[in-house]
C-alpha positions in Angstrom: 0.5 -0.1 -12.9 2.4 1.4 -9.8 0.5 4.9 -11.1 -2.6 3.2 -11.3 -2.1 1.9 -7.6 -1.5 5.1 -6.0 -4.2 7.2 -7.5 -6.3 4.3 -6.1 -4.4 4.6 -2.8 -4.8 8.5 -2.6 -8.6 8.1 -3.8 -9.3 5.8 -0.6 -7.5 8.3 1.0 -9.5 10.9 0.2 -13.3 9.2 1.0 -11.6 7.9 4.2 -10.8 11.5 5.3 -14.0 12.7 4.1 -15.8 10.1 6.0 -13.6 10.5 9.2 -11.8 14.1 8.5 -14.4 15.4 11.3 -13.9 13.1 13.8 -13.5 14.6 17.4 -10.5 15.5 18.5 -8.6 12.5 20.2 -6.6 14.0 22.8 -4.8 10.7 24.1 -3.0 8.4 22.4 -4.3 4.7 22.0 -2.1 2.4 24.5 -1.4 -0.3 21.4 2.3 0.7 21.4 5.2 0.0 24.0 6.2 3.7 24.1 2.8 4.9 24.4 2.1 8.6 25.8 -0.2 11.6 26.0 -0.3 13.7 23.0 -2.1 17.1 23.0 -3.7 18.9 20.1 -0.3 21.0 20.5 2.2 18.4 20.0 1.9 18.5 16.1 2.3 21.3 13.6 3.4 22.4 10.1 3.5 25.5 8.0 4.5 26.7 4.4 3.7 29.1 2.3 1.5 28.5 -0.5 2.2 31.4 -3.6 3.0 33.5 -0.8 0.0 33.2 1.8 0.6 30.7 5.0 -1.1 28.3 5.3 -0.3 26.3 8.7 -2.1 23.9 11.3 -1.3 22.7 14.9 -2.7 19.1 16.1 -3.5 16.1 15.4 -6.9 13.9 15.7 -4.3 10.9 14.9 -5.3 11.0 11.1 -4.3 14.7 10.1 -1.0 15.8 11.1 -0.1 12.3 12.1 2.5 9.5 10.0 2.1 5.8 9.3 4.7 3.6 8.4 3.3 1.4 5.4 2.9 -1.9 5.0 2.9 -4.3 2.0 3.7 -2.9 -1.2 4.7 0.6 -0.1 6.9 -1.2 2.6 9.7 1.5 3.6 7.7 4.5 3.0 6.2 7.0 5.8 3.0 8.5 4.8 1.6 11.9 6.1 -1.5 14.5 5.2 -1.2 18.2 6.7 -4.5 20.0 7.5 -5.9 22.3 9.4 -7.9 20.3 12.4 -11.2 22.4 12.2 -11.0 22.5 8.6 -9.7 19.7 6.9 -10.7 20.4 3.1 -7.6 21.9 2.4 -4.5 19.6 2.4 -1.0 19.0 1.3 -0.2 15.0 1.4 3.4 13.4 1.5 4.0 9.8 1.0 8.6 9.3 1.2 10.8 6.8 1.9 11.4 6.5 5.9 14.7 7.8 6.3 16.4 10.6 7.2 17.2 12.8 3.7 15.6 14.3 0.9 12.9 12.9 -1.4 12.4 14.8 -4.9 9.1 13.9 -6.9 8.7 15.0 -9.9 5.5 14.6 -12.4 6.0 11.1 -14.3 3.9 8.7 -15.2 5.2 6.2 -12.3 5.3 8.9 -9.6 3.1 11.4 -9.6 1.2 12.0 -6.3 -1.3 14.5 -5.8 0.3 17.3 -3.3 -2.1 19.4 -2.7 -5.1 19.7 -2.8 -7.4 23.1 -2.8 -10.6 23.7 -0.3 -12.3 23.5 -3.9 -11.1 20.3 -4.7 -8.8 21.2 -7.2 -6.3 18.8 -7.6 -2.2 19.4 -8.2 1.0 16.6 -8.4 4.1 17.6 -6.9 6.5 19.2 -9.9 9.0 19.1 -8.5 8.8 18.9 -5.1 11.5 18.0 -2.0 11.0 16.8 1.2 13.6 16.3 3.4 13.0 14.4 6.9 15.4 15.7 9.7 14.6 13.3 12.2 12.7 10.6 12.2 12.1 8.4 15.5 9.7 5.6 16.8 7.3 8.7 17.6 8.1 11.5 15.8 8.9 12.7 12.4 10.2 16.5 11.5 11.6 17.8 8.6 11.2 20.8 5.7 9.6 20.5 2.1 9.8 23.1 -1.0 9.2 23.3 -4.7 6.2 23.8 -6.9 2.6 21.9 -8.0 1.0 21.7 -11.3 -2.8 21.3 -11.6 -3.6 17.7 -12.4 -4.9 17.1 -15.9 -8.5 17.3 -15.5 -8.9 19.4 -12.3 -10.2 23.0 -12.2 -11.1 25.4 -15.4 -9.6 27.7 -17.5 -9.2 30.2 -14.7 -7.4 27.6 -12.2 -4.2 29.0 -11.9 -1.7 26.1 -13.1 1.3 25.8 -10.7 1.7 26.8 -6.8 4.7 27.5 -5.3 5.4 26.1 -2.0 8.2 27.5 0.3 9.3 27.5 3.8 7.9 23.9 4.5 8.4 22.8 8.2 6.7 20.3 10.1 6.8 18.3 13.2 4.3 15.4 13.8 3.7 12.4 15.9 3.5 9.0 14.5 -0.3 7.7 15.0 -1.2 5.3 17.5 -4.8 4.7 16.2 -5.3 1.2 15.8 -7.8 2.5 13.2 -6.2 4.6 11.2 -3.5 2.3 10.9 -5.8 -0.6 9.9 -7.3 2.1 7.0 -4.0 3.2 5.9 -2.2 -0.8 5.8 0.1 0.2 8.3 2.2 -0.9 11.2 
């Protein structure tokens, strides 16, 4: 059941960010919290390597490269996508408990979370995968992440290469202030 709820989560996830992915750039934050302040397209980045080639982005449009604290049933978890702003097909997505440690998911059939996911549209679950936040704040939240993907069951073709190595994971991202984006994502 809890699988069942967060392949439904991810999927409106996925339509929302295709819907709104391409939404201009919002260079000021929304004034809907007491610590409100400007944030620039520069105040957000993250890079890795993905089977050795980087892949990295800088920004935020308050949706990529930008966390939510969750609401309801996923209460106590911080949820986070990384893309690149002008090109948001390709994507890793993180969704951890918020506090300051490590978080290892491995494949199961209560906690698999599609990782990553290629420009093609390839799917792959984190196996196994840690991310450990360094700091997390009323704003901001850094930290690293490493380990390895597995296709998804169902995704790609006989030629789709069947795990990715991810190393070197850093990243340092606002929290969103988008009244929006927070409605769309059930959180606070």
């Amino acid at each position: 059941m809890q699988q069942l709820k967060t392949i439904k989560f991810f999927l409106s996830i996925l339509l929302l960010t295709g819907c709104f992915g391409n939404s201009p750039k919002n260079t000021n934050k929304e004034n809907n919290s007491s610590d409100a302040q400007t944030i620039s397209t520069s105040d957000a980045s993250f890079s890795c390597m993905l089977d050795n080639k980087e892949f990295s982005g800088t920004g935020t449009d308050q949706n990529i490269n930008a966390a939510f604290h969750l609401t309801g049933d996923n209460k106590g978890q911080v949820l986070f996508r990384f893309s690149k702003l002008d090109n948001p097909g390709e994507k890793l997505m993180f969704q951890v408990a918020a506090k300051e440690g490590s978080t290892t998911f491995n494949v199961t059939p209560t906690s698999s979370r599609v990782g990553y996911i290629t420009k093609g549209y390839i799917n792959y679950l984190d196996d196994p995968l840690t991310v450990t936040i360094t700091l997390l704040s009323a704003a901001r939240i850094s930290g690293t992440f490493s380990g390895k993907y597995t296709l998804d069951k169902g995704s790609g073709d006989a030629n789709t290469k069947q795990t990715i190595l991810v190393t070197d994971g850093k990243f340092d991202i606002p929290f969103s202030t988008s009244a929006q984006w927070k409605q769309m994502y059930q959180a606070e």
